[in-house]
N, C-alpha and C positions, 0 to 999 in steps of 0.2 A: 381946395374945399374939402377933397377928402379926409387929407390930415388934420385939418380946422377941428373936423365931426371929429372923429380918431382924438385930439386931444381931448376936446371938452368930455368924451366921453370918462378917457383914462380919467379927468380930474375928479369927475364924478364919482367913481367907482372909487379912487383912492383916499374921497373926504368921506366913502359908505359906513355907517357905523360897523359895518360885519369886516372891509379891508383896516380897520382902526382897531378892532378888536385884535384880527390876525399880527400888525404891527405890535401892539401891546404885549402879545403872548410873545411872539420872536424876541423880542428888546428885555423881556422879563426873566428868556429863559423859559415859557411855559408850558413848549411844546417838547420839553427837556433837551434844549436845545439845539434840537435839529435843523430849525429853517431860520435863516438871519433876515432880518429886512427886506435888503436886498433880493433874496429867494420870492418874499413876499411880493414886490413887485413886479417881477418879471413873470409872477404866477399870473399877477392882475394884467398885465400886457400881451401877454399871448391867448390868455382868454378874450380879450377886448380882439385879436385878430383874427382866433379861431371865429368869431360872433359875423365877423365881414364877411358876407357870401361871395364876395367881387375879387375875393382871396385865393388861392386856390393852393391846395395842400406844400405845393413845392416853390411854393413863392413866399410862405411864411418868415422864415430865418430871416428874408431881407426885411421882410414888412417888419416883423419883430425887431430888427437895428432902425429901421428909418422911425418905428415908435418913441427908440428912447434915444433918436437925437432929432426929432424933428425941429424943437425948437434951436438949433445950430439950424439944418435947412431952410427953415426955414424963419429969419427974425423976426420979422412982423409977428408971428404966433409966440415967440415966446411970453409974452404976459401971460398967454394959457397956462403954458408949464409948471404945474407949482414947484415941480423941483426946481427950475429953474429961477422959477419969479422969488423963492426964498432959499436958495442956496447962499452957504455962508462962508463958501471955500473963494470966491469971486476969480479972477483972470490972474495968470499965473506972469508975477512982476516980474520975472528973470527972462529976457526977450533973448534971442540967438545971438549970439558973436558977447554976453555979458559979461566980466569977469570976475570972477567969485572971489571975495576981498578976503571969507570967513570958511573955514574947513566945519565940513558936514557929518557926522559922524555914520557910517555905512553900514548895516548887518546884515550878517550873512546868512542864506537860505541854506549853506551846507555847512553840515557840523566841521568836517572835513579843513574849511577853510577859517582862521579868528576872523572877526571882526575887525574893522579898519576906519578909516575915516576918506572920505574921496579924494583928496588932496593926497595922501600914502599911495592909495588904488593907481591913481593916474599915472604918479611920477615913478611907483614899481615896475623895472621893464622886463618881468616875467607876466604879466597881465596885460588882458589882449581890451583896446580903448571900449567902452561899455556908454550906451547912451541911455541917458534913465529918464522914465516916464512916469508920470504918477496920474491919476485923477480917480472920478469914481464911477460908478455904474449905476444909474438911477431911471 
């Protein structure tokens, strides 16, 4: 029930004209581009935990993760979620044990290293096997 209250809350807060404005200015650039979206959100979510008096100061960080994956904890609540209910990225088709027919092209976080494609990465046996994750934080 608590994170029922806790979402509907978040959704409210994130259709507010004031968190829509904030979105606006971050996606524009207008805060000269110091705060992305994301920033935006997670400002709105920890405010919505700091507001929970049943909270208590060293219990935040978790209540803060269980906010923005409540609807994974729980399914039933996700139609609350609007990131959820209008996420456009949907369930990731490549299930364990899948074989990759088509080579991905790879880039690299260090200058240090070129770029490569994952097919090169894997079958290079001076690199150590690498498991990749991707999604996003909402």
């Amino acid at each position: 029930e608590q994170m029922r209250d806790l979402m509907l809350k978040e959704r409210e807060l994130r259709l507010s004209e004031e968190a829509q404005e904030k979105f606006r200015e971050s996606e524009a650039g207008g805060d000269g581009g110091s705060t992305s979206w994301l920033q935006v959100v997670e400002q709105l979510q920890e405010y919505l935990i700091e507001q929970c008096s049943h909270i208590l100061p060293h219990q935040r960080d978790s209540a803060l993760h269980q906010c923005q994956i409540g609807h994974v904890l729980f399914p039933s609540l996700a139609g609350l979620s609007i990131q959820s209910k209008f996420n456009r990225a949907g369930p990731c088709p490549v299930s364990e044990g899948t074989v990759l027919c088509s080579d991905i092209p790879l880039a690299s976080v260090d200058s240090s290293f070129p770029d490569t494609s994952l097919f090169s990465f894997l079958d290079n046996p001076s690199t150590k096997r690498v498991g990749i994750v991707t999604g996003s934080h909402s």
